[in-house]
C-alpha positions in Angstrom: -4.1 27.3 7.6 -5.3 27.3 4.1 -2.1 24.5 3.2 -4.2 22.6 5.8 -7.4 23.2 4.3 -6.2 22.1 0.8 -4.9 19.3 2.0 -7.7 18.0 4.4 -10.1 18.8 0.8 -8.1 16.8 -1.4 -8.0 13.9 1.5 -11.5 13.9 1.7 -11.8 13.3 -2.0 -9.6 11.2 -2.0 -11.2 8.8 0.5 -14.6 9.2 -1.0 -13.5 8.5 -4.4 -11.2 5.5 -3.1 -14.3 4.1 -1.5 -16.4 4.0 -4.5 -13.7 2.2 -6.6 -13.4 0.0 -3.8 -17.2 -1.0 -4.4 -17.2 -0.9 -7.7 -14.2 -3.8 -7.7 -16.4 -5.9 -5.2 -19.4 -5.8 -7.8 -16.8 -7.1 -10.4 -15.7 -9.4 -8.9 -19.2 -11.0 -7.9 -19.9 -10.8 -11.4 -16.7 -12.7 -12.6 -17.1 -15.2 -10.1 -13.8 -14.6 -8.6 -12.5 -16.0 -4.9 -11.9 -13.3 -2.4 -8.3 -13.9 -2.1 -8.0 -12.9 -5.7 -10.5 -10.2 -5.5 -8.3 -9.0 -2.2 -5.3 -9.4 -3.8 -6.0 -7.9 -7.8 -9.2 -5.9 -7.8 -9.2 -4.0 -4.0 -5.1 -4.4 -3.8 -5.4 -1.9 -7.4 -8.2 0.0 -6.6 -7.1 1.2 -2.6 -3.8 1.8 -4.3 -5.3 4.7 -6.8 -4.9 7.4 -4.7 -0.5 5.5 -3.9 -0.5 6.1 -7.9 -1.9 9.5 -7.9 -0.2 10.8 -5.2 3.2 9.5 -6.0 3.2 10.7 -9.8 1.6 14.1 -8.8 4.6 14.1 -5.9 7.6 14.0 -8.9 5.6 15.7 -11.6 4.1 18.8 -9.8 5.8 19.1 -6.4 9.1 17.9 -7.7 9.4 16.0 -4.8 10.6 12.5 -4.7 11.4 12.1 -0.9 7.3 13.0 -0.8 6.4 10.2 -3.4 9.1 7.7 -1.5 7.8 8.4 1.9 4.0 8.2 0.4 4.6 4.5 -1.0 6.9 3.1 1.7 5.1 4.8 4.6 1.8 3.3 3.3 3.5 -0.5 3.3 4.4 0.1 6.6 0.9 1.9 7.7 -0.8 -1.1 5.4 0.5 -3.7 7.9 -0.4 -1.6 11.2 -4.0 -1.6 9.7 -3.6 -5.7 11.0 -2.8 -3.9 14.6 -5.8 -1.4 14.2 -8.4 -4.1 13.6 -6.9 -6.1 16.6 -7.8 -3.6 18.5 -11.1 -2.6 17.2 -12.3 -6.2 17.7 -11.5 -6.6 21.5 -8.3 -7.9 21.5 -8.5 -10.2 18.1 -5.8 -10.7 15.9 -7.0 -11.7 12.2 -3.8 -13.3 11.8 -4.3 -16.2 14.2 -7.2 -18.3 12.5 -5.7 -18.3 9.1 -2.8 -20.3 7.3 0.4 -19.0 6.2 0.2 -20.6 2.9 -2.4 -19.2 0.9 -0.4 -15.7 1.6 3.0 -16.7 1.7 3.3 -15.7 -1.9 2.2 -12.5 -0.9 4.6 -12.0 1.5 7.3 -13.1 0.3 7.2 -11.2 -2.6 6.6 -7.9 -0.8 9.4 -8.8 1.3 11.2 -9.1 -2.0 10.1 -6.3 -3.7 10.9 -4.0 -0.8 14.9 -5.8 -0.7 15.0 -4.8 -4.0 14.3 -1.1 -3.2 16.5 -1.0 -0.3 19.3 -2.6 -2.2 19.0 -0.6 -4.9 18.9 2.7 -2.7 22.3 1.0 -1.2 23.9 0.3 -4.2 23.7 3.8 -5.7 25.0 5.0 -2.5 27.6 3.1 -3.6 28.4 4.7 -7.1 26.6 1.6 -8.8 24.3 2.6 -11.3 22.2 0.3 -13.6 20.0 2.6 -15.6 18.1 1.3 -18.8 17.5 5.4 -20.0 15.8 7.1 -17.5 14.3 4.1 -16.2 16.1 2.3 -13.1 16.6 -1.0 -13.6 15.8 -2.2 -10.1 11.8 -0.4 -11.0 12.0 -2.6 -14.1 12.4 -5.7 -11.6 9.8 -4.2 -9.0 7.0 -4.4 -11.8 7.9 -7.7 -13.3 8.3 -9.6 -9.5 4.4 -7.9 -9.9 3.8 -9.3 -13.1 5.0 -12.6 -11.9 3.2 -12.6 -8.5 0.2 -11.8 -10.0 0.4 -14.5 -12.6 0.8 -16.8 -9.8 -1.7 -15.9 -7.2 -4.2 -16.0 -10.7 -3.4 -19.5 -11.1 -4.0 -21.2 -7.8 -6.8 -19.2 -7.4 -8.2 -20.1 -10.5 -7.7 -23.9 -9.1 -9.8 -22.8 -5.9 -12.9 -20.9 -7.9 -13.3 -24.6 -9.7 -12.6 -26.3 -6.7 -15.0 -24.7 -4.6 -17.7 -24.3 -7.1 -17.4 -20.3 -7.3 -19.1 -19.2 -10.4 -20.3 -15.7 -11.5 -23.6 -14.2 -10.8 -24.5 -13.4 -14.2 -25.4 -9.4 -13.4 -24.7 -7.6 -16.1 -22.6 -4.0 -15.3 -24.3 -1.3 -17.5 -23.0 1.7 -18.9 -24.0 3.6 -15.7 -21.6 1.3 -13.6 -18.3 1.7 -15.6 -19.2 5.8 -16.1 -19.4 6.0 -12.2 -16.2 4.1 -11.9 -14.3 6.3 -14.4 -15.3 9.4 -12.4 -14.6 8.1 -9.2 -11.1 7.3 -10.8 -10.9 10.5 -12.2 -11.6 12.0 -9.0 -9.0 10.0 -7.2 -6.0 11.4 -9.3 -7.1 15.1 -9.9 -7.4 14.8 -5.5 -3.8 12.5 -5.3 -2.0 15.6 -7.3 -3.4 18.2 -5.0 -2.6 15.9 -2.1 1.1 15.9 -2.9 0.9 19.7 -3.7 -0.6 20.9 -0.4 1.8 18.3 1.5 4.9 19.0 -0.2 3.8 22.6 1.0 3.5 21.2 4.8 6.7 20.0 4.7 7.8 23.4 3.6 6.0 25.2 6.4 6.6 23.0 9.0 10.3 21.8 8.8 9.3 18.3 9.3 10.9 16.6 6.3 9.1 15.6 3.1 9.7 11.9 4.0 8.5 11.8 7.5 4.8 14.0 6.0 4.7 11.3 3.2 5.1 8.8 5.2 2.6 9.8 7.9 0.4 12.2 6.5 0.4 10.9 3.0 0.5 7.4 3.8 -2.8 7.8 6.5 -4.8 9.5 4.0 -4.3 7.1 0.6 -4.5 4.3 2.5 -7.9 5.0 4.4 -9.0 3.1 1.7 -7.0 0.4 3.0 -8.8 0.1 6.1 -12.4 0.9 4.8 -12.0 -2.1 3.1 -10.7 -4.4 5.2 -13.0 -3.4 8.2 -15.8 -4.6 5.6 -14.0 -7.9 5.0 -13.4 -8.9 8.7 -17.4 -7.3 9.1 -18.1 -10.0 6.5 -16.0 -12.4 8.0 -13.3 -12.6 5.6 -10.0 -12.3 6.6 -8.4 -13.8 3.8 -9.6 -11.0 1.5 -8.5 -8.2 4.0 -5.1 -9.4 3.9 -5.4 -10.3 0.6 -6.0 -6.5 0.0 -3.4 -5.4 2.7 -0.6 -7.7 1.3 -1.8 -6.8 -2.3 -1.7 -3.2 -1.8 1.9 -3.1 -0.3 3.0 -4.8 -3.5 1.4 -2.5 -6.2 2.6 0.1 -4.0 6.0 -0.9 -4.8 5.4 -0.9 -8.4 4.6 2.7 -8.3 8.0 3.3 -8.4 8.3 2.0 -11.9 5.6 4.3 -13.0 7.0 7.7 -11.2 9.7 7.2 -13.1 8.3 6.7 -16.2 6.1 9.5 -15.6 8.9 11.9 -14.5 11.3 11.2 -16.9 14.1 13.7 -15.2 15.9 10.7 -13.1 15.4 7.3 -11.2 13.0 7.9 -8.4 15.4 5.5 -5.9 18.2 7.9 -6.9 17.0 10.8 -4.7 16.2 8.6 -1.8 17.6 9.7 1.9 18.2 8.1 5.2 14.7 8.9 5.9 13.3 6.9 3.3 15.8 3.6 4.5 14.5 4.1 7.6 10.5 3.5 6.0 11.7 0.7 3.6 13.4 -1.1 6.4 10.3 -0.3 8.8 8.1 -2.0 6.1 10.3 -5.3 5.6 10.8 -5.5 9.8 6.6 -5.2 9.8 6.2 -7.6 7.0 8.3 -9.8 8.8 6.3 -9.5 12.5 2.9 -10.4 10.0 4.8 -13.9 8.6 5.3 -14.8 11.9 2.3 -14.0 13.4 0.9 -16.0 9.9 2.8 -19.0 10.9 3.2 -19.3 14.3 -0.4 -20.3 16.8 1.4 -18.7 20.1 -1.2 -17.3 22.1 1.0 -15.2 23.9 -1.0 -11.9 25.0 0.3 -8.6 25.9 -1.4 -6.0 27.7 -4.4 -7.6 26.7 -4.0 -8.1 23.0 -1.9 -10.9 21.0 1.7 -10.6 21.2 1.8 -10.0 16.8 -1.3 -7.1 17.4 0.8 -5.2 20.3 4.3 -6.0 18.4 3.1 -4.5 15.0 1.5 -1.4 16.9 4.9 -0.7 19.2 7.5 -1.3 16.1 5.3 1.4 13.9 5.0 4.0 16.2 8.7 3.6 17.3 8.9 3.6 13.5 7.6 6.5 12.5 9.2 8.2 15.8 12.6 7.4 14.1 11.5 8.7 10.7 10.6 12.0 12.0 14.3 12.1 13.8 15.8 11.1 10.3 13.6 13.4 8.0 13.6 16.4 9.7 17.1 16.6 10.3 17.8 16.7 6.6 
């Protein structure tokens, strides 16, 4: 009981604090003047990903528990994408996917598609007895955060095109010292609550015999990305879908670039090294969800099933499945 306790504390921080960095990136970016495809993308993508970061590194370093920090980053792509399923249903039946274009986010997709290919082939190809190590540092976490570099670099650049094309221009508030010393406690409180998060879960999955994959990536993966959905509930409020999948396709790819920074933060192995079946079974959940979202993207079928659209009830069904096969896979490790 007190496991749970600890755990439901440090989730509770966890969200708070996420929610207040969350802010403090929209107040940013109204002063910059930036689009909110960017601002979904860079500023909410980084700060809902904090507690990813927190809990990941705190997972290696102080549970010594990679499967936890694996299912935590992969389980919260896949949990990401059924956040598109969630608002479906939380606005009678809507999917935010069908008004918009596939092509301001097919960069995004792609390279989360990508990025998670990489993982999975990497996980693969040590399986295999094919190692490419730079130190202690995997080579295919190396890639991970320079396909992020690149995306980034790119999504900056056409957005930059937009801002001047639509006439965006910052508001000219100036952020006093008062803003950036509430955004560096919020931050602070994000990590100190991510590393008790992965203590008191690596504990569960201890107790409870379910698998430290399947507890990252449901219990773990819920928690860090409440931000997530906070977020994009505001931006679909605010009639924005473009920056809630902005900041749902953003986050998935930071997430992925966690990896690079567990390992450097560990420093006792590659993080993909100690990956199990449990974990494939996440990345591939991820990529198969990622793939539903494209479609659903760049298709206009108005296809309905059991009163919702077809992508809405297809994303919910092949995450619950999902995770259903996780569990099967984790615990029986």
């Amino acid at each position: 009981m007190l496991t749970w306790l600890q755990f439901f504390g440090a989730a509770v921080l966890v969200v708070i604090g996420g929610k207040i960095l969350t802010d403090h990136a929209e107040r940013l970016a109204a002063a910059k003047g930036l689009t909110r495809l960017w601002l979904g993308f860079i500023l909410l993508a980084g700060a809902t990903s904090i507690p990813e970061l927190a809990t990941a590194v705190g997972a290696v370093t102080l549970a010594d528990s990679p499967a936890l920090a694996l299912g935590d980053l992969l389980g919260s792509n896949a949990f990401n994408i059924f956040i598109i399923s969630l608002l479906g249903l939380f606005f009678k039946g809507r999917s935010i996917l069908h008004p918009l274009s596939l092509r301001p986010f097919r960069l995004l997709l792609s390279s989360s598609a990508i990025m998670t290919v990489v993982v999975l082939g990497d996980i693969l190809a040590r399986r295999m007895g094919i190692v490419l190590n730079l130190g202690h540092l995997d080579v295919g976490a190396i890639i991970l955060l320079s396909l992020y570099l690149a995306s980034s670099y790119l999504v900056f650049q056409d957005e930059r095109k937009s801002a001047q094309t639509s006439g965006i221009k910052p508001s000219g508030k100036q952020l006093g010292p008062g803003f950036y010393l509430s955004l560096g406690l919020s931050l602070g409180a994000v990590i100190a609550a991510g590393c008790w998060l992965s203590i008191s879960a690596d504990k569960i999955a201890r107790i409870t015999g379910w698998g430290a994959t399947f507890v990252g990536a449901l219990f773990l993966a819920l928690v860090t990305s409440l931000p997530e959905v906070v977020v994009s509930l505001s931006a679909i409020r605010l009639g924005s879908a473009d920056m809630a999948l902005g900041n749902i396709f953003g986050s998935n790819i930071f997430n992925l670039t966690i990896i690079f920074w567990a390992d450097l933060a560990d420093g006792s192995g590659p993080l993909l090294g100690a990956a199990d079946n449990a974990s494939i079974g996440t990345g591939i959940l991820a990529l198969t969800l990622t793939g539903i979202a494209a479609t659903g993207l760049g298709t206009r079928m108005r296809t309905r099933l059991w009163g919702t659209r077809w992508d809405t009830t297809t994303i919910a069904l092949v995450y619950l499945a999902g995770m259903y096969a996780i569990f099967c896979l984790s615990a029986g490790n």
